[in-house]
Every structure is written in C-alpha cells, then in structure tokens.
C-alpha positions as CSV (number, residue, x, y, z in Angstrom):
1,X,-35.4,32.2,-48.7
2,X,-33.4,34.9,-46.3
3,X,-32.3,38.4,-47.1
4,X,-30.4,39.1,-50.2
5,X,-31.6,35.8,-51.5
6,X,-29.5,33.7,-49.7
7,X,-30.8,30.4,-48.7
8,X,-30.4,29.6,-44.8
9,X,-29.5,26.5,-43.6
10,X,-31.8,24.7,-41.1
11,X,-30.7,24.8,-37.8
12,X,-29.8,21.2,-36.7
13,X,-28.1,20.1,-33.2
14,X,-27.2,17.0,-33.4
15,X,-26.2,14.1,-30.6
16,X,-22.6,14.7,-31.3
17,X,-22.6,17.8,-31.6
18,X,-23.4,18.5,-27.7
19,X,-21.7,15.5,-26.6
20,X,-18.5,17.3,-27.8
21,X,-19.7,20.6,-26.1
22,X,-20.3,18.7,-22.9
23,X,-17.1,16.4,-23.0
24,X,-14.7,19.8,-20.9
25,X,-17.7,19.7,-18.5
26,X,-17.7,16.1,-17.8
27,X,-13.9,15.5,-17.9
28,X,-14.1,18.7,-14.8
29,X,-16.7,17.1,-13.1
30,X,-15.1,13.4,-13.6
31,X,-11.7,14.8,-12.0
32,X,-13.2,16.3,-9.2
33,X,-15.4,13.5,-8.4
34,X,-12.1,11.2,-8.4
35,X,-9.6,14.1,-6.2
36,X,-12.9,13.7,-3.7
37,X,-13.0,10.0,-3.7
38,X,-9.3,9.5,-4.1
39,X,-8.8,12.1,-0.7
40,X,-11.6,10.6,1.3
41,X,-9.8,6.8,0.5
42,X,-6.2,8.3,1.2
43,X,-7.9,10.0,4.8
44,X,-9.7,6.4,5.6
45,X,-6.3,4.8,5.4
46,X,-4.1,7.3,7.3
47,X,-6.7,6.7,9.7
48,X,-6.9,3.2,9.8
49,X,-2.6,3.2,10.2
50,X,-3.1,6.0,13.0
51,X,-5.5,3.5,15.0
52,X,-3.5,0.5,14.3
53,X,-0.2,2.5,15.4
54,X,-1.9,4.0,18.3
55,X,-2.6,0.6,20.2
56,X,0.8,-0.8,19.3
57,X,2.3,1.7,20.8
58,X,0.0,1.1,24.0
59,X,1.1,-2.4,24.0
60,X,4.6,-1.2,23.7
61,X,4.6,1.1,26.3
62,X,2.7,-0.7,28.7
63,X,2.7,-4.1,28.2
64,X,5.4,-5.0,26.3
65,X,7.2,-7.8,28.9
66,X,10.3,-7.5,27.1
67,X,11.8,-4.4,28.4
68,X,15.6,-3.7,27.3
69,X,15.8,-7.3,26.0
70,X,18.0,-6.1,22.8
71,X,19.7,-3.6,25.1
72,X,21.0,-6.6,27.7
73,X,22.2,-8.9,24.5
74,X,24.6,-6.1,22.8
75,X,26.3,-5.3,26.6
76,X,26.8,-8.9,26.8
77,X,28.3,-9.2,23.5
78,X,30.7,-6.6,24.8
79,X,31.5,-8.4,27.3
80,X,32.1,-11.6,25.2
81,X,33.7,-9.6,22.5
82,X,36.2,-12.3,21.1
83,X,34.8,-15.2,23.0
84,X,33.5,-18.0,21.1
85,X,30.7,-17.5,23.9
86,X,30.0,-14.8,21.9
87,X,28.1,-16.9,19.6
88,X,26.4,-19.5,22.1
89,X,23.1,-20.6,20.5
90,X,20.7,-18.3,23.2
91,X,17.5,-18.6,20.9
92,X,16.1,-15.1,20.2
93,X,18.5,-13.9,22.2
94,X,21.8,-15.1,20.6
95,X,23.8,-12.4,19.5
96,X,24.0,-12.5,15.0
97,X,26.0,-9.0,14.2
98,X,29.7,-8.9,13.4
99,X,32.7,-9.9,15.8
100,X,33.7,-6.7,14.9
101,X,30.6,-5.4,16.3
102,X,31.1,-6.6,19.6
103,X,34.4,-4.9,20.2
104,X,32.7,-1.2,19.2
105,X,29.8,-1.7,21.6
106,X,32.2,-2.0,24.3
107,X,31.3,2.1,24.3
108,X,28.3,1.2,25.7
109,X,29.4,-0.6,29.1
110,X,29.3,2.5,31.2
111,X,25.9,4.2,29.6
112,X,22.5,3.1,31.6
113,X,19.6,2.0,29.4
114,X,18.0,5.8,30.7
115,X,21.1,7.2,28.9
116,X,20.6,4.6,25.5
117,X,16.7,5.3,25.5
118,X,17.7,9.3,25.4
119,X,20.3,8.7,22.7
120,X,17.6,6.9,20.6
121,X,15.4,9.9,20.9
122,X,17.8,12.0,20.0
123,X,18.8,9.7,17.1
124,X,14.7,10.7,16.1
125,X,15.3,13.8,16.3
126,X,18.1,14.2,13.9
127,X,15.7,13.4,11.0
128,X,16.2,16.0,8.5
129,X,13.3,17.1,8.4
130,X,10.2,18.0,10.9
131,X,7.7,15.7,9.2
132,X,9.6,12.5,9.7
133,X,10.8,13.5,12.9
134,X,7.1,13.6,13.9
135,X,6.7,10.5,12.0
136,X,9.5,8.7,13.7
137,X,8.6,10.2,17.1
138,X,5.0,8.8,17.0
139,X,5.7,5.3,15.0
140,X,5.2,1.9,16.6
141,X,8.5,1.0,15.2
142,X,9.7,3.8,17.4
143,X,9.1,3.0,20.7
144,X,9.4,-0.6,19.8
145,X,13.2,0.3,19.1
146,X,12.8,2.6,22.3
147,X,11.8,-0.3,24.9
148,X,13.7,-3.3,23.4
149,X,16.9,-0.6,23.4
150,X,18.4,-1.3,19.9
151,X,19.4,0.7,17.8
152,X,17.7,0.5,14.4
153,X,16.4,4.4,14.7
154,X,20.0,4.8,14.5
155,X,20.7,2.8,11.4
156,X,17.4,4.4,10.0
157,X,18.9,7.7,10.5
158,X,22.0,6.8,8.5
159,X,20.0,5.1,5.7
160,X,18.0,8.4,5.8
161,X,21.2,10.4,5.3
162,X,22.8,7.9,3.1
163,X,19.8,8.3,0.7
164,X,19.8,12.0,0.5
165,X,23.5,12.0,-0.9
166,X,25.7,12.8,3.0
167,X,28.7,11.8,2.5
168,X,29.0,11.3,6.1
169,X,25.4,9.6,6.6
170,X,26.6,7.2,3.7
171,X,29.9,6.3,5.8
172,X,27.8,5.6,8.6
173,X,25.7,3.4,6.5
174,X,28.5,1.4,5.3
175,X,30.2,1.0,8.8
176,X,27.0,0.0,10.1
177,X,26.0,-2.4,6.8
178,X,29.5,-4.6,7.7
179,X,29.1,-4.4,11.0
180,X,25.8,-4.9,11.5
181,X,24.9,-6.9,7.9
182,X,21.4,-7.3,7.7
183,X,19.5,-8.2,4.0
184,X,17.0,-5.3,5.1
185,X,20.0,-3.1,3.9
186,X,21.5,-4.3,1.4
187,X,19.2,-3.3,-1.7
188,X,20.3,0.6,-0.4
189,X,24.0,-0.2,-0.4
190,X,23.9,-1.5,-3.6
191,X,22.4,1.2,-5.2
192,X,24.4,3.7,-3.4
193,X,27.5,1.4,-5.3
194,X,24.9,1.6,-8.6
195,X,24.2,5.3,-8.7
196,X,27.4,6.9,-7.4
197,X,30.4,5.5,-8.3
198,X,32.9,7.5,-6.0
199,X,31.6,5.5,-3.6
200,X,33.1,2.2,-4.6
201,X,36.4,1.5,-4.1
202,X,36.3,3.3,-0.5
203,X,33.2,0.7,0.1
204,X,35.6,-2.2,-0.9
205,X,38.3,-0.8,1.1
206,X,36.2,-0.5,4.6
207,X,34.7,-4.2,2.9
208,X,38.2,-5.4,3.3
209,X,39.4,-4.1,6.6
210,X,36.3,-5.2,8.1
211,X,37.1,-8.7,6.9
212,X,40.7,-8.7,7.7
213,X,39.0,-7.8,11.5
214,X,37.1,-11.0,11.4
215,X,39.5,-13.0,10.6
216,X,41.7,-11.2,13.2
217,X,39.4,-12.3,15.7
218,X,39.5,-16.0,14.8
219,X,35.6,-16.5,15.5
220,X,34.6,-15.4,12.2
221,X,33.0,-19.2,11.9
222,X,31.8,-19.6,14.8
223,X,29.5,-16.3,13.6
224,X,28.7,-18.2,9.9
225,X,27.5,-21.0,11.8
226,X,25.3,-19.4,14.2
227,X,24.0,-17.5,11.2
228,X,23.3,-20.6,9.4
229,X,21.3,-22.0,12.5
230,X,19.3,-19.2,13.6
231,X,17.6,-18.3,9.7
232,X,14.8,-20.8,10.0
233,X,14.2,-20.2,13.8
234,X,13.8,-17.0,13.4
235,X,11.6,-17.3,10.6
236,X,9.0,-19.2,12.6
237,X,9.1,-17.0,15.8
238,X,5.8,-14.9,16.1
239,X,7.8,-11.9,16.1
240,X,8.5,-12.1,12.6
241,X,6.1,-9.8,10.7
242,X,7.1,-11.6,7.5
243,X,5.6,-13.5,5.3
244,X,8.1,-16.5,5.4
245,X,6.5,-16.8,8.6
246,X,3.4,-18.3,6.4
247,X,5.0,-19.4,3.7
248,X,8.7,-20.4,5.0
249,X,11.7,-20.3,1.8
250,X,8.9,-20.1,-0.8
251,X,8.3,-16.9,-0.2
252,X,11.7,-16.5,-1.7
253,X,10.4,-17.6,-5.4
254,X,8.0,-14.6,-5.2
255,X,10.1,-12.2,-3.3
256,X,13.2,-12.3,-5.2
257,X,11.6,-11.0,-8.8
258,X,9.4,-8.4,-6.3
259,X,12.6,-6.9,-4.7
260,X,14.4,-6.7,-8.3
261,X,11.9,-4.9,-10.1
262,X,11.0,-3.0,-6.6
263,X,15.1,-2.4,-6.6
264,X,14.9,-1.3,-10.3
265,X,12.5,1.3,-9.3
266,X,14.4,3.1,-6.8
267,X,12.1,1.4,-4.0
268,X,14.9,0.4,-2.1
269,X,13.3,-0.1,1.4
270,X,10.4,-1.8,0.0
271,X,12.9,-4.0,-1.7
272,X,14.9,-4.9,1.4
273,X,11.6,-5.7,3.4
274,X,10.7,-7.9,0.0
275,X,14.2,-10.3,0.8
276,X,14.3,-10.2,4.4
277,X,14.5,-13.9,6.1
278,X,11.8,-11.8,8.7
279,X,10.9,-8.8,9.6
280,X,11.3,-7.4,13.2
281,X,8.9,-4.7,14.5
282,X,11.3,-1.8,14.0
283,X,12.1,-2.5,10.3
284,X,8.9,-1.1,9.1
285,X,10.8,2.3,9.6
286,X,11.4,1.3,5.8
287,X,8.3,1.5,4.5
288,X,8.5,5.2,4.4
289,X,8.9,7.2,1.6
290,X,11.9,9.0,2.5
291,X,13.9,5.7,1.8
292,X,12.1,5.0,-0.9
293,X,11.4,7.8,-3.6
294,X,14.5,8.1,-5.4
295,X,16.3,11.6,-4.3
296,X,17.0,14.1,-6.7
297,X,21.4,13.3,-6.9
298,X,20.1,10.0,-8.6
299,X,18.2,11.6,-11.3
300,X,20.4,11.2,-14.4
301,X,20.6,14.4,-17.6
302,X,22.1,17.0,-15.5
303,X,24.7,19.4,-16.8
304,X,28.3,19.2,-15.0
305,X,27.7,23.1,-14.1
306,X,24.6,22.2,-12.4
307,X,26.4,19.5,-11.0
308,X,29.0,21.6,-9.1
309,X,26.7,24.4,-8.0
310,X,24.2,21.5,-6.2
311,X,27.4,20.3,-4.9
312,X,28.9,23.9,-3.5
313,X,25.1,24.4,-2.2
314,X,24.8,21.3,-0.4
315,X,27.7,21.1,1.5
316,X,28.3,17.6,3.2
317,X,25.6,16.4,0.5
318,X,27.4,14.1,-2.2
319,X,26.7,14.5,-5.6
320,X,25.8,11.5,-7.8
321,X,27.4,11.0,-11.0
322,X,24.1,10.6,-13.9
323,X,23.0,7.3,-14.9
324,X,20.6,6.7,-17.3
C-alpha cells in the first residue's frame, strides 16, 4: 500500500519498452554508419576514375601515335567539299559528317593545328561553370579531343548550353546535330523538341534547309552509302569503347529499352551512349552529370509569373514551356 492508500503499481521494463526508447539512437547511429560508408565508397571510386584518367592521359600525351589524325581528315574534307572523293572508303579515316559539313570547314584551311588545339582549350574553358571547366580540362576525353584535333569539346560545349535552356547554345546544337548527325546526340535533341516546344518548327526549318543543301550538292548518296559501310567496321575497331564491340547488333536488343527508360528519365547522355553504334574516346564527355540531371526549365508546375521573371533573369537562357 502507498500513501493515502493508494496502491502502486510494480515497476516493470519491459523488452519493448526499451527497444522503443533505443529505436532514435539506433536509427542516428545506423545513418551515420551508412553517410561514413557511403563517403568512403564514393572517395574509393573518384579515386579509382582519377588513376585510371591520370594514365590515359599519359598515354595521350605521350604516346598516343596518332597525332592530329581527326584534324588532317576534316582539312581534307574541305578540300573535297563536293567531290564524290569526299566519301572514298579511307577505313577509320574516311570522312562520315554532312556534305554540308565539308563546305563550313573550309574556315579551317588557313588555321594550324597550334591554333585548333588553342581553340579547343578555349572551347574548355567556356564551360559555365568552374567545376566542369576543371573537369573538362583534366579529362581523358579532353586531351584525347586535344591530340586527335576534333572537335567534340566543342559540340560538348553546345550540348552543355543547349541543356541549360541558351537559346543560342541550343542553335549551335542543332546546327551541329544536322551537320554533324551522330546517334550520341540525338536522345538530347529530342528532348529539347519534347520539353520545349518553341523549339520545333525552327528545328524543322534548319532540318529542311540542311536537306535541301544535300541535295544541292548531289553527293547526298554517295554519303548514305558510306554510312551504310562503315557501321559494322567501326564497330569492331579497338577503338570502340562500346559494347557492340563484344556483342555486335545484339547489344541493340538490350540497349534500345535501356536508352528509352534512361531517355524517360532525363538521362539523356547516358541514353545516347546506350544507342551508339560505338563509342569513341571523347564521347564519354557524356557521362557527366551536367548533361544528364534534368535542368531546372524542364521541371513542369511552375506559375507563368514565375515563368517570365526566370526568363527576364536569365537572359539568353530559354524558358521551357511545363510538361508534366
């Protein structure tokens, strides 16, 4: 009996009673326990990647044999521009991009590969921002672009752009799409089409001018066919990446599905990788997640106010119309 001649309960601490006490503790420690392991995994593989990169690089630099290879096939294809030479079967070194193409790098002709290599690096460092300017700068894919002397910094620049919502990045990525049609880039252009349609009808427009310019140039099959020829050599060159290089046009029965969901969720670079007949050093710029975490101008729900004053704010930056 207690005071007052109340009866007092016995004082009982049961299993479950301190298992729900200690449940905040454990979930704290749990979390912390997975943040440590999850940073010391994400620090293991940036390191791995830095190692990797670092001794392609050093290959690149140093013992790369191949030295402006890319850089003597486009001045060649100015040369040939509306030749059906233009298209002689050269292995590896047969020219695949527009006829159209060949007539714009004519601009090159009186720059020195010095002059290209120090266009490239400046193409680097018009990134828009400082992290993937250092990123870009110190990549594999880089300097790979850099020795070889193509220009896929350049188109990575645009696609950059493009992403972000420039309406002057997306021209370029268009111009360079036609003239330069690769299927790296098309899962990008079509969601560009997709997400903002403004774009559209000026995409069909350059679409048709640039076909009408084929056409024009009367080698526009002579380009089909070498297109047609060179897909399975170059899928069984060891400077495909790939994995048709394994697995030849079944890869496509996996890779198809993979880029469409990939596509579906906004991982356009990933996607265009997924489809590519091979994959050249310098298109694992794409891998990156500036190309391939969908930018804000393609989230839909926003108000038509908030709308304008992103678009007054931005400047050059286009606004995306909202899709849900």
């Amino acid at each position: 009996m207690g005071r007052n001649g109340q009866t007092s309960e016995p004082f009982v601490v049961s299993v479950e009673s301190l298992r729900r006490r200690a449940a905040p503790l454990a979930s704290l420690t749990s979390g912390w326990l997975n943040d440590v392991s999850g940073r010391r995994i994400k620090v293991a593989f940036l390191i791995a990647v830095a190692i990797v990169n670092a001794y392609l690089v050093a290959m690149a630099l140093f013992v790369e044999p191949l030295r402006a290879t890319d850089w003597n096939i486009m001045r060649r294809a100015a040369e040939l521009a509306g030749s059906p030479q233009l298209y002689e079967l050269r292995g590896i070194n047969t020219f695949v991009w527009s006829p159209v193409s060949a007539y714009v790098l004519k601009l090159l002709l009186p720059i020195s590969f010095e002059a290209w290599q120090v266009a490239l690096v400046a193409s680097a460092l018009a990134m828009p921002t400082w992290r993937l300017r250092l990123i870009v700068l110190i990549s594999w894919p880089f300097w790979h672009d850099w020795i070889f002397g193509n220009l896929l910094t350049l188109i990575f620049l645009a696609s950059v752009y493009a992403w972000r919502g420039s309406r002057i990045g997306t021209i370029f990525f268009f111009s360079l799409a036609l003239l330069i049609p690769r299927p790296l880039l098309a899962p990008m252009a079509l969601w560009i089409l997709w997400k903002r349609p403004a774009w559209r009808w000026p995409f069909v427009g350059m679409f048709l001018a640039h076909f009408a310019l084929v056409a024009w140039s009367g080698i526009g099959p002579n380009w089909i066919e070498a297109l047609m020829h060179l897909g399975p050599e170059f899928m069984d060159l060891s400077w495909n990446r790939g994995p048709t290089r394994l697995f030849g046009y079944w890869w496509f029965v996996a890779a198809v599905p993979l880029a469409a969901w990939l596509f579906w969720r906004g991982r356009v670079g990933w996607a265009g990788l997924a489809i590519s007949p091979y994959v050249w050093s310098y298109y694992l710029f794409w891998v990156l997640p500036e190309v391939n975490s969908v930018p804000a101008g393609n989230t839909p729900a926003r108000g038509r106010g908030a709308m304008l004053r992103d678009s007054a704010a931005n400047g050059d930056r286009d606004t995306a119309t909202p899709t849900a």
